[in-house]
ZADREN-213613 format. One line per field, with one value per residue (C-alpha): x, y, z. Coordinates in nm, 4 decimals. Example, Ala and Ser with C-alpha at 12.3 -4.5 7.8 and 13.67 -1.06 7.14 Angstrom:
! residues 2
east	(1.2300 / 1.3670);
north	(-0.4500 / -0.1060);
up	(0.7800 / 0.7140);
***
This chain:
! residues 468
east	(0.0000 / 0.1130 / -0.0148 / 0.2486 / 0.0031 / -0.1536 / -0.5027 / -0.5376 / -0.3748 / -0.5782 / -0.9120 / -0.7847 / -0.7696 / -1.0937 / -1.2377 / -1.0506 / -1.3077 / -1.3041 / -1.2106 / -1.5184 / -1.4361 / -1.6525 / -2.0445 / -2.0538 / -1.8234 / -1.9037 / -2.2770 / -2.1811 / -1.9489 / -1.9435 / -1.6212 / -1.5628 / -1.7072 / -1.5238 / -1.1653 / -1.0036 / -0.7556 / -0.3832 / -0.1484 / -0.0696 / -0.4780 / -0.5577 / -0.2976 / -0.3696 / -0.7552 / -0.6209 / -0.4568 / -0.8038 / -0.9000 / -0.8585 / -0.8453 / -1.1546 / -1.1609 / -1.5096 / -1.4675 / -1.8131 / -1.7302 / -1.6597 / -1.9965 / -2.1308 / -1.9531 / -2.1731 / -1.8754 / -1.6894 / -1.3813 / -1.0964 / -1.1143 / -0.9069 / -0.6542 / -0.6379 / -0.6464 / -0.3346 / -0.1035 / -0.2226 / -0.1963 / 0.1449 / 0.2430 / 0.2214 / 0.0464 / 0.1074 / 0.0024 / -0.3313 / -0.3690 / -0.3382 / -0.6074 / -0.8563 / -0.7973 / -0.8659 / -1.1981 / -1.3338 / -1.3191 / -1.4357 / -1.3098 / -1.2228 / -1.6153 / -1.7227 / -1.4991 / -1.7196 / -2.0420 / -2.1229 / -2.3370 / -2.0861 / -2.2595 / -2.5517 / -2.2551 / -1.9176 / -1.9147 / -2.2341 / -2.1075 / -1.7450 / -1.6857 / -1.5377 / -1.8844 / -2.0592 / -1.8583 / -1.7882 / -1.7331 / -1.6343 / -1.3060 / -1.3649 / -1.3524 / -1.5422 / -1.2784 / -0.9500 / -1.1141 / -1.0937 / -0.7457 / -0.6169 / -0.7654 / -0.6855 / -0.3314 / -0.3268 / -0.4504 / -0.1980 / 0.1112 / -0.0136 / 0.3647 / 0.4287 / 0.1909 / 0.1910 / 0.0577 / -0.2783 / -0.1764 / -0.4659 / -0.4732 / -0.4614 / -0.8086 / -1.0911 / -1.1785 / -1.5195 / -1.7126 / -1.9536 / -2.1518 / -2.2465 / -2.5255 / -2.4935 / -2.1772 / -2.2608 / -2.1685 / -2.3378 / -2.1717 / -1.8324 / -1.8012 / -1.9086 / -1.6589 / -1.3628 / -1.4479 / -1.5121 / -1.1894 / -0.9739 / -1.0864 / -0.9576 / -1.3078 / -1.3386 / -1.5685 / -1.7424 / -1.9765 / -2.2676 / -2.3718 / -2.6582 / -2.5122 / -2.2653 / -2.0151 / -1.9364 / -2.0082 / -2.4422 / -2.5819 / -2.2511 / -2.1765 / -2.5134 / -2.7193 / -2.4114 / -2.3293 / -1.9302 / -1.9763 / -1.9674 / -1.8042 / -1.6075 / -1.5783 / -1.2209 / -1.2428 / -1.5165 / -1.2329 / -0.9664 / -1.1394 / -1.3031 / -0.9570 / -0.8007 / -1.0607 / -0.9971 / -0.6291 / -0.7384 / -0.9166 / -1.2598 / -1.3870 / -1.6744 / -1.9345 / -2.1223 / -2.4355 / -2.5526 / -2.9168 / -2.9915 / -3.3803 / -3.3278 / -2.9783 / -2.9491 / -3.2285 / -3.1055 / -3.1399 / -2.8514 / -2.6451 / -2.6977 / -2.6156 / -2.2880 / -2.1701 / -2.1691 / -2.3667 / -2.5093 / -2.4953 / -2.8415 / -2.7416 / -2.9388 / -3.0560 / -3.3897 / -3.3991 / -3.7744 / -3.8818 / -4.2302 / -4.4820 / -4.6096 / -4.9912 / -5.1083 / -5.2622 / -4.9690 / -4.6984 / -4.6637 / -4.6169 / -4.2606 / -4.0381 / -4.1181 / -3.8419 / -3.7840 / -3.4642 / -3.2895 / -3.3622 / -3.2475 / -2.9027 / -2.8425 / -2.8712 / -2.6551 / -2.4178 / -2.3446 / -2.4568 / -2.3187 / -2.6164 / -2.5931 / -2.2541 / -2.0930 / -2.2243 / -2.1545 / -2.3534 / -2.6291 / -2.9280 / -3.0215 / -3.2094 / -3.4106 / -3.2168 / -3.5263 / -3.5221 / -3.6882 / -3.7142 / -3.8769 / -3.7433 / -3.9673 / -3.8229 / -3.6283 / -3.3636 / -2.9487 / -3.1171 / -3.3660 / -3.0168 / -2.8119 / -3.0900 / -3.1552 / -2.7976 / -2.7616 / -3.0186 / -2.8353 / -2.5244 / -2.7405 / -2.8190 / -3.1272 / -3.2236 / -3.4472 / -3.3938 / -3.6363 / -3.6902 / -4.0493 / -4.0634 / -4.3897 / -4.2371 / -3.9855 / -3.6309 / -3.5347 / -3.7459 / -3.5329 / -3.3719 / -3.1045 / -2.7098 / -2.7008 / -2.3626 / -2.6176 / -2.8525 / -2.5848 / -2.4436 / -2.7787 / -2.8425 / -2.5023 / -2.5331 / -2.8503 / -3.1426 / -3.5100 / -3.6185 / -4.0206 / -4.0975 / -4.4315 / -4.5630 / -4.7303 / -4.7810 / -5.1218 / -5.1128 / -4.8208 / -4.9889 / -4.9051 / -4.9392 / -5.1709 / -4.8907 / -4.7921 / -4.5009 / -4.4577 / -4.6031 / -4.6189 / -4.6288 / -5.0073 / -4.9618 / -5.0666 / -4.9497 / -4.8988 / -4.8657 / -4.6616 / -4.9440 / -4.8315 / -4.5657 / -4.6364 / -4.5271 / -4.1447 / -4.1021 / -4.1573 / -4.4350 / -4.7107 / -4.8007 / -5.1486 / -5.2870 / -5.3782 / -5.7927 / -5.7858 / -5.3842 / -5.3574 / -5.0946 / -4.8889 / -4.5455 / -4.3997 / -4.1776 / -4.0288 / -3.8792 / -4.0265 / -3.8056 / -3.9692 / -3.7367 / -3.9453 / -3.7981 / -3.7273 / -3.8554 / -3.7958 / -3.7642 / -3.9063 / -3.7001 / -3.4927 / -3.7588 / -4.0233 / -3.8090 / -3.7416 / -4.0812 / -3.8788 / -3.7530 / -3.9605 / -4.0297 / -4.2476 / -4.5119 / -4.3271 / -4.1333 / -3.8284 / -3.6183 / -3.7046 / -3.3374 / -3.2493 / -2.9818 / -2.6566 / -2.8256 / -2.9557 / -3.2483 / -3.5479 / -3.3506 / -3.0272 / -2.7139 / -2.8424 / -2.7972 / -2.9304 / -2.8223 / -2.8293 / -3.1274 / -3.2927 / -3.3671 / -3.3870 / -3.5474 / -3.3993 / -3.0645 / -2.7511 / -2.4197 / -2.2740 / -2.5452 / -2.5321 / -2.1575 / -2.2415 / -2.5162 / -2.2189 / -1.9678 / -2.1967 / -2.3283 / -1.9813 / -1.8723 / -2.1929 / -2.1270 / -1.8123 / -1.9291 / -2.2154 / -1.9282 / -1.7250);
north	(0.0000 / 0.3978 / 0.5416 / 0.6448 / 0.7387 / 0.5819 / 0.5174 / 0.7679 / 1.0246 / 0.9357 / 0.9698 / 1.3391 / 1.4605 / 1.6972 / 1.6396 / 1.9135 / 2.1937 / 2.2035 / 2.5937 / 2.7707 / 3.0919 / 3.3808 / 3.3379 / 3.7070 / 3.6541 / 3.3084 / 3.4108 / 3.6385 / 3.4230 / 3.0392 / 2.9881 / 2.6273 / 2.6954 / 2.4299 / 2.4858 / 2.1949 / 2.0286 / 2.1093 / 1.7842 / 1.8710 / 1.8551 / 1.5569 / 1.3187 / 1.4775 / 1.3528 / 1.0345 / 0.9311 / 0.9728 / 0.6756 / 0.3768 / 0.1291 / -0.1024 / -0.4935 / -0.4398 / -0.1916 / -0.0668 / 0.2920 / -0.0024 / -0.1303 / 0.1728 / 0.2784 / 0.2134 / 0.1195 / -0.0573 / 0.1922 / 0.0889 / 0.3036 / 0.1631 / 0.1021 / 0.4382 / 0.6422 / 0.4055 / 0.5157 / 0.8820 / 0.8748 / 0.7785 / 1.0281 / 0.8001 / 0.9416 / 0.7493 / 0.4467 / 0.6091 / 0.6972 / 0.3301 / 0.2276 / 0.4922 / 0.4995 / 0.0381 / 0.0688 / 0.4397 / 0.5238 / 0.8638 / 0.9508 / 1.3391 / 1.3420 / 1.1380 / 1.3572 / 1.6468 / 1.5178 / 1.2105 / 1.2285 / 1.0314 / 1.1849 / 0.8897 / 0.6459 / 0.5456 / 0.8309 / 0.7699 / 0.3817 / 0.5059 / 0.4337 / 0.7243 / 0.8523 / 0.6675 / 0.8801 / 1.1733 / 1.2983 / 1.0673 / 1.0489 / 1.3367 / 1.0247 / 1.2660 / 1.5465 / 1.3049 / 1.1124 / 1.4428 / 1.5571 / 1.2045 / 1.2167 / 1.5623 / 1.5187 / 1.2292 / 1.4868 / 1.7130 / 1.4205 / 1.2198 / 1.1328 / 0.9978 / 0.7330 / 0.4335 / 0.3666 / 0.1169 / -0.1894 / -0.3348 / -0.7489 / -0.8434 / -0.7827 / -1.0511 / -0.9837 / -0.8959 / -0.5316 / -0.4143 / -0.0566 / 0.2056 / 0.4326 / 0.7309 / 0.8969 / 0.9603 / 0.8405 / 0.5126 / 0.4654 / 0.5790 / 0.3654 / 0.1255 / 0.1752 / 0.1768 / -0.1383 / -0.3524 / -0.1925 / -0.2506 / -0.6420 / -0.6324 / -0.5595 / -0.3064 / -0.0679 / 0.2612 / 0.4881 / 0.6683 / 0.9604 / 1.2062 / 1.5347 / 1.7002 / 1.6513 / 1.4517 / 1.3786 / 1.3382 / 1.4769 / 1.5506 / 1.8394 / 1.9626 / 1.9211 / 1.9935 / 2.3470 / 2.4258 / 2.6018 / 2.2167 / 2.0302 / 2.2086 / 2.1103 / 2.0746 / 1.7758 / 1.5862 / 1.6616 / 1.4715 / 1.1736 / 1.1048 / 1.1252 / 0.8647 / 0.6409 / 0.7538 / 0.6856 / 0.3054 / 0.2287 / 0.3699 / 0.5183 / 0.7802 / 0.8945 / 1.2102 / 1.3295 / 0.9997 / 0.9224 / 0.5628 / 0.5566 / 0.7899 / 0.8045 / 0.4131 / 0.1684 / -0.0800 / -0.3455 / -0.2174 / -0.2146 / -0.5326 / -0.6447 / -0.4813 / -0.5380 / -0.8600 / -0.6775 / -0.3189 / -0.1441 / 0.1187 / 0.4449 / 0.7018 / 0.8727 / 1.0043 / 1.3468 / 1.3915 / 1.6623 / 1.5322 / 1.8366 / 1.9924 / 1.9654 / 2.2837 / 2.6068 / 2.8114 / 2.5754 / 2.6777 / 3.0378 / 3.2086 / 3.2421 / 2.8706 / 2.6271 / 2.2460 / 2.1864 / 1.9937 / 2.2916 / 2.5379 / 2.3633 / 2.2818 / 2.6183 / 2.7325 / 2.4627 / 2.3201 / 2.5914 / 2.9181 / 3.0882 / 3.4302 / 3.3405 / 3.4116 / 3.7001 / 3.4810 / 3.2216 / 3.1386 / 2.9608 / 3.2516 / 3.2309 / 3.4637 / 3.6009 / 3.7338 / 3.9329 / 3.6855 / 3.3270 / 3.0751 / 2.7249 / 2.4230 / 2.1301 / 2.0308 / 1.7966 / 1.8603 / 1.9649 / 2.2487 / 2.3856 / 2.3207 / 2.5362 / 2.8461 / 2.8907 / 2.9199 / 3.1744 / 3.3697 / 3.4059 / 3.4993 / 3.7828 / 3.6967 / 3.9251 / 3.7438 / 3.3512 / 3.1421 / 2.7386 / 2.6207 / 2.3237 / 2.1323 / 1.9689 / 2.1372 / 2.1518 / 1.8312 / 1.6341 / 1.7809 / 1.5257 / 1.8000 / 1.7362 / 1.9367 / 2.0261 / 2.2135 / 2.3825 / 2.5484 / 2.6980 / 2.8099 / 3.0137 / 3.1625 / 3.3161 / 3.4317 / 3.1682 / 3.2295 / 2.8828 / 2.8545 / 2.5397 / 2.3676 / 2.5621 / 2.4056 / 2.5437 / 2.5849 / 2.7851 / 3.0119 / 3.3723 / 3.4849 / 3.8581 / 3.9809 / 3.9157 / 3.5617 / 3.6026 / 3.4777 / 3.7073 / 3.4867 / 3.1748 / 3.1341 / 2.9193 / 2.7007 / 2.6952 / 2.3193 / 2.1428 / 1.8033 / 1.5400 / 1.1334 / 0.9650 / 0.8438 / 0.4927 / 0.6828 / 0.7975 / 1.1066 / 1.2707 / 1.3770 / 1.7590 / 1.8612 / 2.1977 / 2.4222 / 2.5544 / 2.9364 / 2.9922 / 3.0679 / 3.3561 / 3.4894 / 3.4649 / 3.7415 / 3.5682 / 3.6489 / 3.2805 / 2.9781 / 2.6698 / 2.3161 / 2.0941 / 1.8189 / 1.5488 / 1.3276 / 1.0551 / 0.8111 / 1.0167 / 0.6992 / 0.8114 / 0.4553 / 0.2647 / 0.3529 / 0.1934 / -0.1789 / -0.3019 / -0.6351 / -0.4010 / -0.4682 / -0.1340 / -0.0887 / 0.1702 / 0.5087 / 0.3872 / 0.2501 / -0.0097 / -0.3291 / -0.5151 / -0.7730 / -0.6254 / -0.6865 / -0.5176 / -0.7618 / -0.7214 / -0.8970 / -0.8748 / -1.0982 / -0.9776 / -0.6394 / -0.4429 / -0.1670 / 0.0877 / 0.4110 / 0.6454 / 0.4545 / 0.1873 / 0.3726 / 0.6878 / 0.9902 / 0.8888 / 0.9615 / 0.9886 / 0.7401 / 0.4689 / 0.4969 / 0.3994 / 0.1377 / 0.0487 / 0.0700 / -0.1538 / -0.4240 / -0.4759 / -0.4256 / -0.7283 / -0.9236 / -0.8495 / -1.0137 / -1.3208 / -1.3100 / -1.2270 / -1.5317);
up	(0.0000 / -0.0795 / 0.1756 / 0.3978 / 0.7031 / 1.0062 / 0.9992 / 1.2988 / 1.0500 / 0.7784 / 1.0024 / 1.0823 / 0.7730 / 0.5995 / 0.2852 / 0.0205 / -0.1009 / -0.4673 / -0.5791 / -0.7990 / -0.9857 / -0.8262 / -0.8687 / -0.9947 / -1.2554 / -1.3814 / -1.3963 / -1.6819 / -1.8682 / -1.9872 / -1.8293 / -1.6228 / -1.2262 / -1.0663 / -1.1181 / -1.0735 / -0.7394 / -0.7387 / -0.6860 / -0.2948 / -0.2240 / -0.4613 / -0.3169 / 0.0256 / -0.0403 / -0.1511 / 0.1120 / 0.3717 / 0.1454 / 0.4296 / 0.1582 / 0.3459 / 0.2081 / 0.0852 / -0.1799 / -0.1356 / -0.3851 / -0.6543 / -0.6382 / -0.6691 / -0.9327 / -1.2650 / -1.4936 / -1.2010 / -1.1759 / -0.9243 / -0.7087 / -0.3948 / -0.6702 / -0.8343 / -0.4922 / -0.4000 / -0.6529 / -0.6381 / -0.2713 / -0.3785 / -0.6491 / -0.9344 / -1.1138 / -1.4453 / -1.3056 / -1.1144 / -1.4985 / -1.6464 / -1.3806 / -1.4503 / -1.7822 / -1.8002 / -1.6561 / -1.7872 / -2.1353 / -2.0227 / -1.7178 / -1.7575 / -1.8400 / -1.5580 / -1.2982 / -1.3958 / -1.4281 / -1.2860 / -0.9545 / -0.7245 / -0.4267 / -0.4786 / -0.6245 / -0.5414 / -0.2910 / -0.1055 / -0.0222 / 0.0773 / 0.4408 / 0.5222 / 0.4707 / 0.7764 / 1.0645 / 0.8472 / 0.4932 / 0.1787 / -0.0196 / -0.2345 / -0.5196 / -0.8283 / -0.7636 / -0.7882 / -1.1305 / -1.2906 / -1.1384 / -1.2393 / -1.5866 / -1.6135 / -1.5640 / -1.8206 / -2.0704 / -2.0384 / -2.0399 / -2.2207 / -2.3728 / -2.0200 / -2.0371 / -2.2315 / -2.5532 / -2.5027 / -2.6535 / -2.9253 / -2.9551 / -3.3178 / -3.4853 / -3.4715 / -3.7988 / -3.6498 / -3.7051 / -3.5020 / -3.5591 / -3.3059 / -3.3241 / -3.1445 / -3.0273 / -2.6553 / -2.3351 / -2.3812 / -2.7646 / -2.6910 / -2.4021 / -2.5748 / -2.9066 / -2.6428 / -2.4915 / -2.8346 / -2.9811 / -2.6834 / -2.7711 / -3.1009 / -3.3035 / -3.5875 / -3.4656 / -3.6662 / -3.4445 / -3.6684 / -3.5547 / -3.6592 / -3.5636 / -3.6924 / -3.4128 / -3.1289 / -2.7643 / -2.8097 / -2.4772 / -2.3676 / -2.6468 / -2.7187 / -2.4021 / -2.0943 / -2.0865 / -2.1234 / -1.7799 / -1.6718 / -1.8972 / -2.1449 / -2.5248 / -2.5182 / -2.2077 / -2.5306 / -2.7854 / -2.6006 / -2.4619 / -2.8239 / -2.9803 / -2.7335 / -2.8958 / -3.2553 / -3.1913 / -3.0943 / -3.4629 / -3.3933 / -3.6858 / -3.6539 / -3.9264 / -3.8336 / -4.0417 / -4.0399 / -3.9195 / -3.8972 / -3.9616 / -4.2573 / -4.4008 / -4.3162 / -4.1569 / -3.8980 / -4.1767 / -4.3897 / -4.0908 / -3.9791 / -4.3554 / -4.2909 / -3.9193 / -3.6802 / -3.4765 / -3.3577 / -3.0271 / -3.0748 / -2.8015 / -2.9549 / -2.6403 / -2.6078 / -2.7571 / -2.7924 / -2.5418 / -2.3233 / -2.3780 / -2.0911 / -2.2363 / -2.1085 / -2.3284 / -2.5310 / -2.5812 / -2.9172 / -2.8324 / -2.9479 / -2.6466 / -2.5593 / -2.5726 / -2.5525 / -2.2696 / -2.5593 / -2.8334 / -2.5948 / -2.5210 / -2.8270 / -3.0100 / -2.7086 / -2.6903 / -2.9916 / -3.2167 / -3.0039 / -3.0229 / -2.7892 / -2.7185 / -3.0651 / -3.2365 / -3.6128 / -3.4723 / -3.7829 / -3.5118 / -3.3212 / -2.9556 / -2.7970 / -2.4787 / -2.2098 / -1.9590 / -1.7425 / -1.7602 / -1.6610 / -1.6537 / -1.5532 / -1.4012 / -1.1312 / -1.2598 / -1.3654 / -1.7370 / -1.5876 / -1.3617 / -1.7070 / -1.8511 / -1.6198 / -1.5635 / -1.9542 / -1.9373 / -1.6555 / -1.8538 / -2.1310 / -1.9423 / -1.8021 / -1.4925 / -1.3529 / -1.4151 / -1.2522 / -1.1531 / -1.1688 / -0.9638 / -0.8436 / -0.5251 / -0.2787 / -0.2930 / -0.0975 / -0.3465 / -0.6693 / -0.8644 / -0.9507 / -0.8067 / -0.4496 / -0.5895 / -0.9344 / -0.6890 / -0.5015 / -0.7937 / -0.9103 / -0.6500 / -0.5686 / -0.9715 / -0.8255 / -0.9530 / -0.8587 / -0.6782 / -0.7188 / -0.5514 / -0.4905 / -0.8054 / -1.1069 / -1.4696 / -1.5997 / -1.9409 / -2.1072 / -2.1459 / -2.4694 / -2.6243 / -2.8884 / -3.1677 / -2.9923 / -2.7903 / -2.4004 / -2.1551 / -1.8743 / -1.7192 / -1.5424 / -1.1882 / -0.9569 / -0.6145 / -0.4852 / -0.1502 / -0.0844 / -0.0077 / 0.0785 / -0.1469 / -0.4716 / -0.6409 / -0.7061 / -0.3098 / -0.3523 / -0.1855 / -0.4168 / -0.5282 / -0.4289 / -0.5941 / -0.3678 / -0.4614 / -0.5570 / -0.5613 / -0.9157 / -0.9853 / -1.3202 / -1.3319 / -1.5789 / -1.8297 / -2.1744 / -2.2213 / -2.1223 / -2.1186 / -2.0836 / -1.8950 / -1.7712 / -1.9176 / -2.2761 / -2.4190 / -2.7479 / -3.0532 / -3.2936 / -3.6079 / -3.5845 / -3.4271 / -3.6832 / -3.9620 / -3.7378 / -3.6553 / -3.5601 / -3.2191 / -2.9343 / -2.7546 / -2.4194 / -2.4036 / -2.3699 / -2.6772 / -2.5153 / -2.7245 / -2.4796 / -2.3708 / -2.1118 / -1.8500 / -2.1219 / -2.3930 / -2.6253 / -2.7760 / -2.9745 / -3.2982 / -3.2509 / -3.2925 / -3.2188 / -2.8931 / -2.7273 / -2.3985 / -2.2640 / -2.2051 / -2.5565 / -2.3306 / -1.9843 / -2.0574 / -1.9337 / -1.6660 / -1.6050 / -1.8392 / -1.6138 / -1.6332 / -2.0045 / -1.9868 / -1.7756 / -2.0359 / -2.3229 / -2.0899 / -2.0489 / -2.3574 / -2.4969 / -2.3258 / -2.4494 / -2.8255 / -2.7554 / -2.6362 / -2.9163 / -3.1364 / -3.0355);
***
């Protein structure tokens, strides 16, 4: 073991605080908030890890990282070889250290966490992957085995797809990634804000798979470019990780009013098309005063904190249950509202007022109150009788969640789907059609990056047996 401590030293020491560039400056600008752990703090954190026989952070890490393993050799300054660990189990690690809730994962089982605080384990991912970024000539190449002859397509080049391509190259397969926008990353380019997760962290990571034989198509939509059937013509088999980029409507009077937004429409204009952030940007977006943002998961934060830099006065979070029930990272609320965020809790929409010439005026409101659980936990929202109220708003952004967009689906009838749309799979990805595999938030709905990498690992591994 590296670390040089006693376990009575190693109990005294404080979880590290992870430095954030000023709230009143980042609210203005689309600069990174959390700034990243210098090498005395990040092996200082590693070394509170007490390295426990039971590895409980493992099993809650989605793609089974190892952790004890990494910390180690961080804890003892080597930092190539914390690398080589992280590196082995995450195809994405610089991405995960930044936006992976390990608060409910690896973090929330850590021992350290019973009596106290846990290892800081999301902060030293990204200082270790990090660092491999920036030397990466002192780490060693990733050796390939010889090729199995074997190809496999990937469609989709997010979380769940790239994790994916890494695994099934690293085992010798030819793989090629199809994806239908014009760049890479999926949800991680168009739909994380570069506040979070900048563009340059995507850039890297995809090119550490490029370098290993992964071949990626963009413009390519498989429904409509290419059906499933012409890839499965082609490859040995097909890993589907399309996401679900279909917005759910809100169902309520002026929806269709200008000034409203999907959540994905809105991020993507913003993130992968620059809109208000680069005045040669061709897809405009309308930048209001005051907005409204309804939701209360990571995407409504990702969106009103868009809108404050945007230079929205008045940015607001529309939320039918109270803050303790928000899905949103604690870690994403706290930044909120140090850029200054409006939280509106226990308040439901009813209709988007529009003006004479159809533009947003405001969103009409119901107060609610929090009423016994429901089948998810949570307890329920009750409208309050006679609490109606208007909420002045310019911009309206829906963020209540995604579903199946059907564009692939409609074209493979042979794909069994449940009834919100969802491509049906068992729990490594295979499903009704053999030889074709499915993962990510096609088959979830709307989760987490990090389950759709555990989504991509798995099923990676079961195209390999199905490939042997």
């Amino acid at each position: 073991m590296a670390n040089d401590l006693s376990m009575k030293e190693r109990l005294a020491l404080g979880r590290v605080h992870m430095p954030e560039l000023d709230a009143a400056i980042r609210s203005r600008n689309f600069e990174e908030v959390n700034r990243g752990l210098g090498m005395e703090e990040a092996v200082r954190e590693a070394k509170r890890c007490i390295q426990c026989k039971h590895r409980p952070c493992v099993e809650g890490c989605p793609v089974g990282v190892s952790i004890p393993e990494f910390l180690d050799a961080l804890a003892a300054e080597n930092l190539p070889e914390a690398a080589r660990i992280l590196q082995g189990d995450n195809a994405l690690p610089a991405v995960c250290g930044r936006v992976c809730p390990q608060e409910t994962q690896c973090e929330a089982k850590c021992v350290r966490g019973v009596k106290g605080e846990p290892v800081a384990i999301g902060y030293l991912e990204r200082f270790v992957a990090d660092w491999a970024m920036a030397n990466r000539e002192k780490l060693a190449k990733t050796e390939l085995p010889p090729s199995t002859g074997k190809k496999v397509a990937v469609v989709g080049c997010g979380p769940a797809g790239l994790t994916a391509a890494g695994e099934l190259a690293r085992s010798g397969h030819g793989v090629t990634i199809f994806e239908a926008l014009h760049d890479t990353g999926g949800v991680l380019r168009y739909g994380i804000p570069e506040f979070r997760l900048p563009k340059e962290i995507i850039d890297v990571e995809v090119s550490r798979l490029v370098e290993m034989g992964v071949e990626i198509e963009c413009n390519v939509i498989v429904g409509k470019t290419l059906t499933l059937g012409q890839l499965r013509e082609e490859f040995d088999a097909v890993f589907i990780a399309n996401g679900a980029g279909l917005p759910t409507m809100l169902n309520i009077p002026g929806e269709n009013l200008k000034g409203v937004y999907s959540a994905n429409e809105f991020l993507t204009r913003v993130n992968l098309m620059e809109a208000g952030r680069n005045p040669n940007a061709p897809t405009p977006i309308i930048a209001g005063r005051q907005v409204a943002v309804i939701g209360g998961g990571n995407t409504a934060m990702d969106c009103v904190r868009t809108a404050r830099r945007l230079g929205a006065e008045r940015a607001m979070i529309v939320y039918r249950r109270g803050e303790t029930e928000m899905p949103a990272r604690v870690e994403e609320i706290k930044h909120a509202k140090e850029e200054g965020v409006e939280f509106v809790m226990l308040t439901a929409p009813l209709e988007i007022v529009g003006t004479e010439d159809g533009w947003v005026a405001a969103l009409r409101c119901q107060r609610m109150e929090l009423g016994p659980p429901d089948d998810s936990g949570r307890r329920k929202p009750v409208p309050v009788e006679g609490s109606d109220f208007d909420l002045p708003a310019e911009v309206v952004v829906n963020a209540v969640g995604t579903r199946a967009n059907p564009l692939l689906t409609a074209t493979a009838p042979a794909l069994e789907l449940n009834r919100w749309g969802n491509i049906v799979a068992d729990e490594d990805g295979a499903t009704s059609i053999p030889g074709v595999f499915a993962g990510g938030d096609m088959v979830r709905g709307g989760a987490t990056v990090i389950l759709a990498m555990g989504d991509g690992k798995r099923a990676a591994a079961a195209i390999g047996k199905h490939l042997a």
